[in-house]
C-alpha positions in Angstrom: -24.1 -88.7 10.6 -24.8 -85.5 12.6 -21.3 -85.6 13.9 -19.7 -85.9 10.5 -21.7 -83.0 8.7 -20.9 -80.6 11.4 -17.2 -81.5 11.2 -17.2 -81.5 6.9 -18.7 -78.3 7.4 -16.8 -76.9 9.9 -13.8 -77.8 7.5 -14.6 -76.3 4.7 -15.3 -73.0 6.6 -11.7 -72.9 7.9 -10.0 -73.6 4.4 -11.8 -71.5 3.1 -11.6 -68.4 5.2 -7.8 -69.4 6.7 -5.9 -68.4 3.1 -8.3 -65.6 1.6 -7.8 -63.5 5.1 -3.9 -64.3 5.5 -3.1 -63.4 1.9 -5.7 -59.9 2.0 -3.6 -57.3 3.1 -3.6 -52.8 2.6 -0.4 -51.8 0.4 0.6 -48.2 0.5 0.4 -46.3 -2.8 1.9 -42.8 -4.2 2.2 -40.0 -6.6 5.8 -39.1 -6.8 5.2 -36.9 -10.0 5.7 -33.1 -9.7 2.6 -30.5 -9.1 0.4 -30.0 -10.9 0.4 -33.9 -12.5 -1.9 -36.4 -11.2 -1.0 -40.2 -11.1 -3.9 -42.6 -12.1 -3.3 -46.2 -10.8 -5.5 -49.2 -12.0 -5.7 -51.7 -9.8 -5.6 -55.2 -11.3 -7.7 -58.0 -8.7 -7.6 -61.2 -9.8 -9.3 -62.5 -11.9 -11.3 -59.8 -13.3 -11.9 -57.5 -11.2 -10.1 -53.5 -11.5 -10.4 -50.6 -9.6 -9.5 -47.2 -10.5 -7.4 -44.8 -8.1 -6.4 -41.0 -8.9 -3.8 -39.2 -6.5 -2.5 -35.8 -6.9 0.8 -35.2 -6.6 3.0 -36.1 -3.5 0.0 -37.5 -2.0 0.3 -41.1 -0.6 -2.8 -43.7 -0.1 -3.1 -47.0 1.6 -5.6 -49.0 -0.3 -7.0 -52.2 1.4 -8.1 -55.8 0.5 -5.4 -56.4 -1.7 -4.1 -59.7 -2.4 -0.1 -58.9 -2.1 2.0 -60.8 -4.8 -0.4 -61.9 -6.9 -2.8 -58.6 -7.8 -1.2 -56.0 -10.4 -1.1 -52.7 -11.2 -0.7 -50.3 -13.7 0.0 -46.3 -13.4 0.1 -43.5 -15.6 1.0 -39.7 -15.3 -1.6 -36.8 -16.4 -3.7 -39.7 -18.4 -5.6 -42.8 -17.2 -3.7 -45.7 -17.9 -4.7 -47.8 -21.3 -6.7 -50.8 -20.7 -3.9 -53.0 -21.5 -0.8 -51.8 -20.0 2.5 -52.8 -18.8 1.0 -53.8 -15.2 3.5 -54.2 -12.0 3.3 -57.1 -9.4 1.6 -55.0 -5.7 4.2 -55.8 -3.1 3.9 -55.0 0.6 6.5 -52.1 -0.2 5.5 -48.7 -0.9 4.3 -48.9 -4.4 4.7 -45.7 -6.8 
């Protein structure tokens, strides 16, 4: 019984560790507006979870523990973007 606890456990440790760290990933971000604008991104985690990021112009960021192709994002020029807005998929590309 000893044997099969420690192997059960041992399981569930690698399924769930093995896709979370393969899929969590940095993605660069930028502000490609002209001085003196400032870009506001939201970040979208799934499933509730947002973060807020504010670059001035022609500065680029990487931002880490994203979860590329499935978290979103939204940005806006000058004005924090609205809580429900037109949201882009993060790719592993530069995203702007």
């Amino acid at each position: 019984m000893t044997r099969s606890v420690f192997l059960l456990v041992t399981s569930m440790m690698v399924c769930a560790a093995g896709p979370a760290t393969a899929a969590t990933r940095t993605a660069s971000f930028g502000c490609e507006a002209r001085k003196p604008a400032v870009c506001y991104f939201r970040i979208l985690y799934h499933p509730r979870y947002n973060r807020q990021i504010v670059l001035p112009a022609g500065m680029k960021v990487t931002v880490p523990g994203l979860n590329i192709g499935h978290d979103r994002y939204c940005v806006s020029v000058g004005t924090p973007p609205r809580h429900r807005c037109a949201s882009k998929l993060i790719t592993a590309d530069y995203n702007y």
